[in-house]
C-alpha positions as CSV (number, residue, x, y, z in Angstrom):
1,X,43.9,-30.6,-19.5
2,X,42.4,-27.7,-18.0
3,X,39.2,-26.5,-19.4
4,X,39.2,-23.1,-20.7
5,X,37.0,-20.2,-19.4
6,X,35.7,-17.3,-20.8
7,X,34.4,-14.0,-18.8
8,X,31.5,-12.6,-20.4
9,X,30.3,-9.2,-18.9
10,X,26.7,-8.4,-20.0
11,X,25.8,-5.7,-22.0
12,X,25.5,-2.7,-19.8
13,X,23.0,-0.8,-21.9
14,X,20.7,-3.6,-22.6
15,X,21.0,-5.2,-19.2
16,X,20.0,-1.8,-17.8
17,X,17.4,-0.8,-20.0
18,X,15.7,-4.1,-19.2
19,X,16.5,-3.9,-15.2
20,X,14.1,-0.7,-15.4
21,X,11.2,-2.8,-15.4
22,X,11.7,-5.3,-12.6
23,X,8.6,-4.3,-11.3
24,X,8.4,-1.1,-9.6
25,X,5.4,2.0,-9.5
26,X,6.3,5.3,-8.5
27,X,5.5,5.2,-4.9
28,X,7.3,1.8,-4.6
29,X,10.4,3.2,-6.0
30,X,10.3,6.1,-3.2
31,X,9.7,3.8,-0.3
32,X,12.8,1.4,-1.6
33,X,14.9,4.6,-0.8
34,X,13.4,5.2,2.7
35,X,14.2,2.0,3.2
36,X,17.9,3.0,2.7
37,X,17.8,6.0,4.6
38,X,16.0,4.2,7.6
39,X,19.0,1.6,7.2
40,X,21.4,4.5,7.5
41,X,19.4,5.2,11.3
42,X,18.2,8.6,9.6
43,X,15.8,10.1,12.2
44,X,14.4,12.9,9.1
45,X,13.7,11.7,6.0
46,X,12.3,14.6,3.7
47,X,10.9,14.0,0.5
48,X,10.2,16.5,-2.5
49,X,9.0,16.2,-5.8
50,X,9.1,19.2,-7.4
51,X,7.4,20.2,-10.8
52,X,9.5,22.5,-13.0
53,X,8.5,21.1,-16.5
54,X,11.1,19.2,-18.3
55,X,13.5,19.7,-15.2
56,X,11.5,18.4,-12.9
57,X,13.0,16.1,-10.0
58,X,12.1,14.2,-7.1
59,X,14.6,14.5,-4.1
60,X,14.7,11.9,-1.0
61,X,17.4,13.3,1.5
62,X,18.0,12.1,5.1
63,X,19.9,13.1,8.0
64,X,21.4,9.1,8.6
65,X,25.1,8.4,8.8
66,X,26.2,9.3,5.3
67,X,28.6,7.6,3.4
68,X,32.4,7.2,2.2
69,X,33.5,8.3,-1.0
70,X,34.2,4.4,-1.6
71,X,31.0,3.5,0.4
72,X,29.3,5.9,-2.4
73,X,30.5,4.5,-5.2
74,X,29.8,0.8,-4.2
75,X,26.1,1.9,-3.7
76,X,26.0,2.5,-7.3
77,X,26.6,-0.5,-8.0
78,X,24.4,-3.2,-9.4
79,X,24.2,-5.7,-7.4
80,X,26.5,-3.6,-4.1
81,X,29.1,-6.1,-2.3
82,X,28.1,-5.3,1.0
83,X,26.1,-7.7,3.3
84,X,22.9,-7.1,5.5
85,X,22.7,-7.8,8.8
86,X,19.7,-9.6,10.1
87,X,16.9,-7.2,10.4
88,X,18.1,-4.6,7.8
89,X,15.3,-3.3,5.2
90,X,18.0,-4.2,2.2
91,X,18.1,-7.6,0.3
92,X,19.3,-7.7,-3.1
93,X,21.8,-4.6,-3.4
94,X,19.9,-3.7,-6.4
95,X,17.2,-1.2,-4.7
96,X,18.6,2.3,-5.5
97,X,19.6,1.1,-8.4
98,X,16.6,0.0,-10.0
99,X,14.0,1.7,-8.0
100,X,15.6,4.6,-9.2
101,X,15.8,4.4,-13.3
102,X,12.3,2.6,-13.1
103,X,11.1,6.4,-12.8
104,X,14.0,8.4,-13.9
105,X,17.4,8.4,-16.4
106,X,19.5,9.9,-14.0
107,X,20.2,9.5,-10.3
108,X,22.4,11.7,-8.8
109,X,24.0,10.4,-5.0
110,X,25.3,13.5,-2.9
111,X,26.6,12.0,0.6
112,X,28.7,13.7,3.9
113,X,29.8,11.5,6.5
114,X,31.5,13.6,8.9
115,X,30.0,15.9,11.4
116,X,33.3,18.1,11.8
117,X,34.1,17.9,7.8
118,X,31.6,19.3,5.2
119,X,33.0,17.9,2.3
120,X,30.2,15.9,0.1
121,X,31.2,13.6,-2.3
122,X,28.8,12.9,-5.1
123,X,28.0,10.8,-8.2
124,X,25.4,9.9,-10.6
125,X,24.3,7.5,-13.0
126,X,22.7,8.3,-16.1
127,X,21.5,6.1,-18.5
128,X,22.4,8.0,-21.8
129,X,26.1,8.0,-20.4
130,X,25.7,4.2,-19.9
131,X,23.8,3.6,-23.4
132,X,26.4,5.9,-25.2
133,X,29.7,4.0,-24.0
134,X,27.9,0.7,-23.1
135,X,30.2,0.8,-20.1
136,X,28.7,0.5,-16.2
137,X,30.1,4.0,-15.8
138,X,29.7,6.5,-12.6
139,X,30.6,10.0,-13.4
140,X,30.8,13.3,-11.2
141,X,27.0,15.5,-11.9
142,X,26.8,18.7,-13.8
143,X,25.9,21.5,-10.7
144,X,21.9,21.4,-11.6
145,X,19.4,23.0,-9.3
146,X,18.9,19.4,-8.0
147,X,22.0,19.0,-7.2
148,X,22.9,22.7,-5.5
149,X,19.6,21.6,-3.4
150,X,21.2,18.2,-1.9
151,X,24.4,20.1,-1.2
152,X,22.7,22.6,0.6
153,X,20.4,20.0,2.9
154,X,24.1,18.4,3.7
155,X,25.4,21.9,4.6
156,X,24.6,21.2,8.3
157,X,25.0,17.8,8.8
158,X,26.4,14.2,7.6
159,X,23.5,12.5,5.8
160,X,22.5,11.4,1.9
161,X,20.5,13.0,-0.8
162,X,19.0,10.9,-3.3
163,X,18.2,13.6,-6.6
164,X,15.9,11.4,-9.9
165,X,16.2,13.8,-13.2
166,X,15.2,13.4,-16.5
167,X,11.7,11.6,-14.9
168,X,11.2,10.1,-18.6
169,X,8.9,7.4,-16.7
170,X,6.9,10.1,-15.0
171,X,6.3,13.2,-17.4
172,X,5.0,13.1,-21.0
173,X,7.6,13.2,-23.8
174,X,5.5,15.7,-25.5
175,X,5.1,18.9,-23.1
176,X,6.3,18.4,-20.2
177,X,5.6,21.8,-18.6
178,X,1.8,21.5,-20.0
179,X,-1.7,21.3,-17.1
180,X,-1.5,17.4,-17.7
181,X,2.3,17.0,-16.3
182,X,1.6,19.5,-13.6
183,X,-1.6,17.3,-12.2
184,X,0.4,14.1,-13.1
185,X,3.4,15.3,-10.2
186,X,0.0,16.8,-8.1
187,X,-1.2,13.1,-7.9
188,X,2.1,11.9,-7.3
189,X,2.6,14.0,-4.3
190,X,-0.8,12.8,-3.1
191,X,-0.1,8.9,-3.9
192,X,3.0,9.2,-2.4
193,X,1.8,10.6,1.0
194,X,-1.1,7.8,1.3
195,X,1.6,5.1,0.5
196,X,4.1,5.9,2.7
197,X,1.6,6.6,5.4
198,X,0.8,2.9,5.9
199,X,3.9,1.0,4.7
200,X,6.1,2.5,7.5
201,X,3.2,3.4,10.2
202,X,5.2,1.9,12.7
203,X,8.2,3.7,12.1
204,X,5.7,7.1,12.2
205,X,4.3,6.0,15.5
206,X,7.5,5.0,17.0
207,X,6.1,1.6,17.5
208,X,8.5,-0.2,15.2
209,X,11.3,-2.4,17.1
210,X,13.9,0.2,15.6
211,X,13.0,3.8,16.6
212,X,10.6,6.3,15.3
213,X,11.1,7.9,12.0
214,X,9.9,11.5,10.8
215,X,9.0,11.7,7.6
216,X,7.8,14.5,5.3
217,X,6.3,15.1,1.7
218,X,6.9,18.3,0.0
219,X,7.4,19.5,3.6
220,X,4.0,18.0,4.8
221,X,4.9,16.1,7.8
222,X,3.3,12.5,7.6
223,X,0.7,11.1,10.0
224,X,0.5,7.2,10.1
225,X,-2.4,4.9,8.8
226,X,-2.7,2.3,11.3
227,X,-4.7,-0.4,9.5
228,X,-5.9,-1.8,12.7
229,X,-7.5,1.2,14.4
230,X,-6.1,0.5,17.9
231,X,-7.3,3.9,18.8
232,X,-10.8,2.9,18.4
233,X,-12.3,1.7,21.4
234,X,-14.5,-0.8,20.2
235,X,-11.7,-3.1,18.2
236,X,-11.4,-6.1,19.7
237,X,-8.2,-8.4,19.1
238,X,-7.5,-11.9,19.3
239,X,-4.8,-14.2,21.5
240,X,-1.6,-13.4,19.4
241,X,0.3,-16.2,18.4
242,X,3.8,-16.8,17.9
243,X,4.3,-20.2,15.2
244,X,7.7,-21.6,14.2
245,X,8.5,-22.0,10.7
246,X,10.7,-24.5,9.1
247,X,11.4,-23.9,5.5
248,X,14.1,-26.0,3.7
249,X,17.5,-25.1,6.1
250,X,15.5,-21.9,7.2
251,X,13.9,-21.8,10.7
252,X,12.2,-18.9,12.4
253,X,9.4,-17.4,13.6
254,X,6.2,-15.7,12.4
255,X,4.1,-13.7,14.8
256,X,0.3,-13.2,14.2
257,X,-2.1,-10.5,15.7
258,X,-5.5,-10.9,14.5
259,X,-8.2,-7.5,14.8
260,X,-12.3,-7.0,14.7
261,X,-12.4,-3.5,13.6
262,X,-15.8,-1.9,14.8
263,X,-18.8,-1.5,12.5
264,X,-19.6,1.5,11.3
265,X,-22.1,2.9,14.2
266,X,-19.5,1.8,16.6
267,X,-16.7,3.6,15.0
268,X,-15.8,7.2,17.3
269,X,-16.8,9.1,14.0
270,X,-17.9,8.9,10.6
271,X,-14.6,10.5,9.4
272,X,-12.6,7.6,10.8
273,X,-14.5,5.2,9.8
274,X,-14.1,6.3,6.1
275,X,-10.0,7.3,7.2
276,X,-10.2,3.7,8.4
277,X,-11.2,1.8,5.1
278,X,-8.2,2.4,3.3
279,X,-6.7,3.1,0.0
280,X,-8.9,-0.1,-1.3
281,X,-11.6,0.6,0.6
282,X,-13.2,-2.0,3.4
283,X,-13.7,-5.0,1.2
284,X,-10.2,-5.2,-0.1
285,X,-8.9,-4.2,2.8
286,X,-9.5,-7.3,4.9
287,X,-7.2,-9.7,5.1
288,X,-3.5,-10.4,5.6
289,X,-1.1,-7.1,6.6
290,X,2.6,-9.0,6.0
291,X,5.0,-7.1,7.4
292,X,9.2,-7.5,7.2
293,X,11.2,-6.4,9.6
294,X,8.3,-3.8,10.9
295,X,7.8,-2.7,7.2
296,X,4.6,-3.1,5.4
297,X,5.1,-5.7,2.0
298,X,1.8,-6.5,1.5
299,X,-1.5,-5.8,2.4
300,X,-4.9,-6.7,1.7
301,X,-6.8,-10.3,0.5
302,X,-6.0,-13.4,2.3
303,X,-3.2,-15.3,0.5
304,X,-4.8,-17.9,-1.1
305,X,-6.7,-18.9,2.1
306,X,-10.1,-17.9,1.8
307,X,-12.1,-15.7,0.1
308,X,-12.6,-11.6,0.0
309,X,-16.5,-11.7,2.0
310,X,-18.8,-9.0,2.6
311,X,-19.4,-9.9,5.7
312,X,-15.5,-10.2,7.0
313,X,-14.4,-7.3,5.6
314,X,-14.0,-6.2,9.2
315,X,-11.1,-8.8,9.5
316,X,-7.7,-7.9,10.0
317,X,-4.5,-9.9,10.7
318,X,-0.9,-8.7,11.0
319,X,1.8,-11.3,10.2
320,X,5.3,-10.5,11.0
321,X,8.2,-12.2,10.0
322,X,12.2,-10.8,10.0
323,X,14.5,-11.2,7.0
324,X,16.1,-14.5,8.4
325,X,13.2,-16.0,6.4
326,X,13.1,-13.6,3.5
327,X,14.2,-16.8,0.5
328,X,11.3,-18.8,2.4
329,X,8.7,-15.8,1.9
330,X,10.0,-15.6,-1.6
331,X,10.3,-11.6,-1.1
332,X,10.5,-9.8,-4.7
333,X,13.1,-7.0,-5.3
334,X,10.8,-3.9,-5.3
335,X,9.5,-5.5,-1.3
336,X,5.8,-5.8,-2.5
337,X,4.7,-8.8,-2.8
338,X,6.1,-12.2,-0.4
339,X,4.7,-15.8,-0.9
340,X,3.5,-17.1,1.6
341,X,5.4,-21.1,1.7
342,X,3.1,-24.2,2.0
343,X,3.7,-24.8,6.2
344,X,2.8,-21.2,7.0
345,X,-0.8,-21.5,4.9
346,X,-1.7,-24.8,6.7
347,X,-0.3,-23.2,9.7
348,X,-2.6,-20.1,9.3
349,X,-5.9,-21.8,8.2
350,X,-7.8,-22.2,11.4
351,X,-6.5,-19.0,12.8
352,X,-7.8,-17.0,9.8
353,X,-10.8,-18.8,10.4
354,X,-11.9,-17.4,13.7
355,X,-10.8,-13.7,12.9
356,X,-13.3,-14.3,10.1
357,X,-15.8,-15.8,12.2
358,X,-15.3,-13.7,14.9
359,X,-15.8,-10.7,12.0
360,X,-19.1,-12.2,10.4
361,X,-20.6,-12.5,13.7
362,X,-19.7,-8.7,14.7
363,X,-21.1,-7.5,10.9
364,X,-24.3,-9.7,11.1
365,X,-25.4,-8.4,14.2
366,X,-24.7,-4.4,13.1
367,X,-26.9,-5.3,10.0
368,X,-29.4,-6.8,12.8
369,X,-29.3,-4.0,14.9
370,X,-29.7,-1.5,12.1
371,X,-32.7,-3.9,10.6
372,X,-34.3,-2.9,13.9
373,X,-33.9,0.6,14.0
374,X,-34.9,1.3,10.6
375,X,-38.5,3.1,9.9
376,X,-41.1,0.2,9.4
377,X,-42.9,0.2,6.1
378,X,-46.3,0.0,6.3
379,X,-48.1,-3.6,6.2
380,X,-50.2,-4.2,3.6
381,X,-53.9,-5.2,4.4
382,X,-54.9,-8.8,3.8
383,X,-56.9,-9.0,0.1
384,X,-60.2,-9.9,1.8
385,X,-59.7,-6.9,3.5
386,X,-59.2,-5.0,0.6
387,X,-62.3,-6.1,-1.6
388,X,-64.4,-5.5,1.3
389,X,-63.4,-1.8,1.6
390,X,-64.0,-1.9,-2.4
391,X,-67.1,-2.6,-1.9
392,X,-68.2,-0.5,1.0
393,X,-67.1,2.7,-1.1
394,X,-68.6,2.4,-3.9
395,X,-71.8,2.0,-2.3
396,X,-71.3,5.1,-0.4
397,X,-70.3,6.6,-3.8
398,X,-73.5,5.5,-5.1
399,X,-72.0,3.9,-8.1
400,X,-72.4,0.1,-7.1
401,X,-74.5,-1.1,-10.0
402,X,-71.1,0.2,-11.8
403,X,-68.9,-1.7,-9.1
404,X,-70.7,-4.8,-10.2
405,X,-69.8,-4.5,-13.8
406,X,-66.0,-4.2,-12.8
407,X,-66.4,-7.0,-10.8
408,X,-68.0,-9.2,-13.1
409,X,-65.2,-8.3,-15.7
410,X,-62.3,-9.1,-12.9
411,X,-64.3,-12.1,-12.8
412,X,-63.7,-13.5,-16.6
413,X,-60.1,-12.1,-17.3
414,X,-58.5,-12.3,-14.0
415,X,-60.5,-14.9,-11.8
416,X,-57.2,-15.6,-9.3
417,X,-57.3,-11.8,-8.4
418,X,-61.3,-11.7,-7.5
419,X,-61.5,-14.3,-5.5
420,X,-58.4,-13.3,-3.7
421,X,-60.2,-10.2,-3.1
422,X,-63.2,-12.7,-2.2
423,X,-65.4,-11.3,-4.9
């Protein structure tokens, strides 16, 4: 007798109402769809969050391969069909998903496809739709500004714009058009910029194993943070190492680069050395720089290893891996924060250890050097010394006999101090 079965299908409301908080910030959520477009082999990816009070939006649109009407739809999807191939920023087929309605309650896909063709096909997803019909349902957009804005950036060319509305996560429910919401997408812009700068620097440089990537913020063209200052003369860099990994029935490779950065004196300029610190700043800047698939996950601190120091905060150590061992890394959705499994930290102890080493010895002799080339203070005179220029002056003042009295006092409350003075 054949047991029976029953298909439940989860609530869509509730289930999407909870996947909103699986963990992303705003800039996260952005850089989860440059991922995509950089998947699509966009060469542009242009970026614009745009503040028009309660209809504001944020649009992400690239000039990539675009995709089929069916290709669209699946996208939508939670949890998309498709596979990745080995190398590809993707993991989960949740990322436009969520990353999306973490900020916003409507996302709104517009794609082309073919060159000779300009027909678009779009769709959205909005979450008062979903909570109304409690259905996983993908509807054709009303013709917003957003939307009239994505069609026209796919007027010359196949590629995909990404449109958030209705940014309940990002504007206040009360006055939405008011100075505080207008600063609040300000700082966005700015936080956005400084983020994407370092987590795809080698894409920006062209240094990546893909191909370089241009990317732009409200039409400001990005320049990369390199958090190793290879354009500084004076950084020195360790042998790199290449260690295998073998984690359950995963096997691969992780590749280590370990960097000095210069002290501060040694740095070409006092602007790049402050450029140079970071978002955190020099102390929590040290450390680890994990990187998947020539993507920036995680960045600062030193796993678990050792200690945030003063005096290594001059230490920095890229570790690269490839998505072939992204269930060993334990990689979260929103591709911030990776684990780093039990062989790799034994595996990374004693080169961790030199970096630092290498890094205390570099700060302790700056604070040296700067020790020496500080103004002296000026000694103080031995207290013999002192109580026999006491009392030479007063008995060129003429008021010994009163000199005497002092002493005499010094003598009964405070006999330590007079004869230290050798009264």
């Amino acid at each position: 007798m054949r047991n029976k079965s029953i298909s439940v299908t989860p609530s869509a409301a509730r289930l999407t109402s909870s996947l909103r908080d699986i963990g992303y910030d705003f800039v996260s959520a952005v850089a989860d769809l440059v991922d995509n477009s950089i998947a699509a082999n966009a060469k542009n990816i242009d970026i614009m969050i745009k503040f028009d009070g309660a209809e504001s939006y944020v649009l992400i649109a690239d000039d990539g391969t675009g995709m089929s009407e069916n290709a669209l739809v699946e996208s939508l999807r939670f949890g998309s069909r498709r596979s990745y191939d080995v190398g590809e920023l993707g993991r989960y087929g949740l990322g436009l998903k969520t990353a999306s309605l973490s900020q916003c309650r409507s996302v709104t896909v517009s794609t082309r496809r073919a060159s000779v063709y300009k027909r678009i096909a779009t769709r959205m997803l909005d979450l008062d739709i979903i909570m109304d019909f409690d259905d996983w349902l993908i509807v054709d957009p009303k013709r917003t500004k957003a939307v009239q804005e994505a069609e026209r950036w796919l007027a010359q060319a196949p590629g995909t714009v990404v449109v958030w509305s209705k940014l309940d996560r990002v504007l206040p429910d009360r006055r939405p058009e008011g100075g505080w919401a207008r600063r609040r997408i300000e700082g966005l812009v700015q936080k956005t910029t400084t983020h994407l700068s370092m987590v795809f620097h080698r894409y920006l440089e062209g240094t990546a194993a893909a191909r370089q990537v241009i990317i732009t913020v409200n039409g400001e063209k990005l320049c990369p943070w390199d958090p190793f200052a290879l354009g500084e003369e004076r950084t020195q860099e360790l042998p790199a190492l290449s260690l295998e990994v073998v984690s359950g029935d995963q096997a691969g490779r992780i590749r280590l680069r370990r960097f000095v950065l210069p002290p501060k004196e040694k740095f070409s300029s006092q602007a790049e050395f402050e450029r140079l610190s970071g978002p955190l700043k020099w102390n929590r800047q040290q450390g680890l720089y994990i990187y998947r698939a020539d993507r920036l996950v995680q960045w600062g601190g030193w796993g678990g290893i050792r200690s945030i120091d003063e005096h290594t905060k001059l230490a920095r150590v890229a570790l690269d891996f490839n998505t072939d061992l992204d269930s060993s890394f334990h990689i979260n959705v929103a591709k911030m924060r990776v684990s780093l499994p039990s062989a790799v930290r034994q595996m990374l102890e004693r080169p961790l250890h030199e970096v630092c080493m290498r890094a205390n010895d570099t700060y302790r002799k700056s604070t040296k050097r700067a020790s020496a080339t500080a103004v002296p203070s000026a000694e103080l005179a031995p207290l013999p010394v002192v109580g026999l220029a006491l009392r030479s002056a007063a008995a060129q003042s003429g008021d010994y006999a009163a000199f005497k009295r002092i002493v005499n006092v010094l003598r009964e409350t405070a006999p330590e101090v007079a004869d230290s003075l050798n009264f």
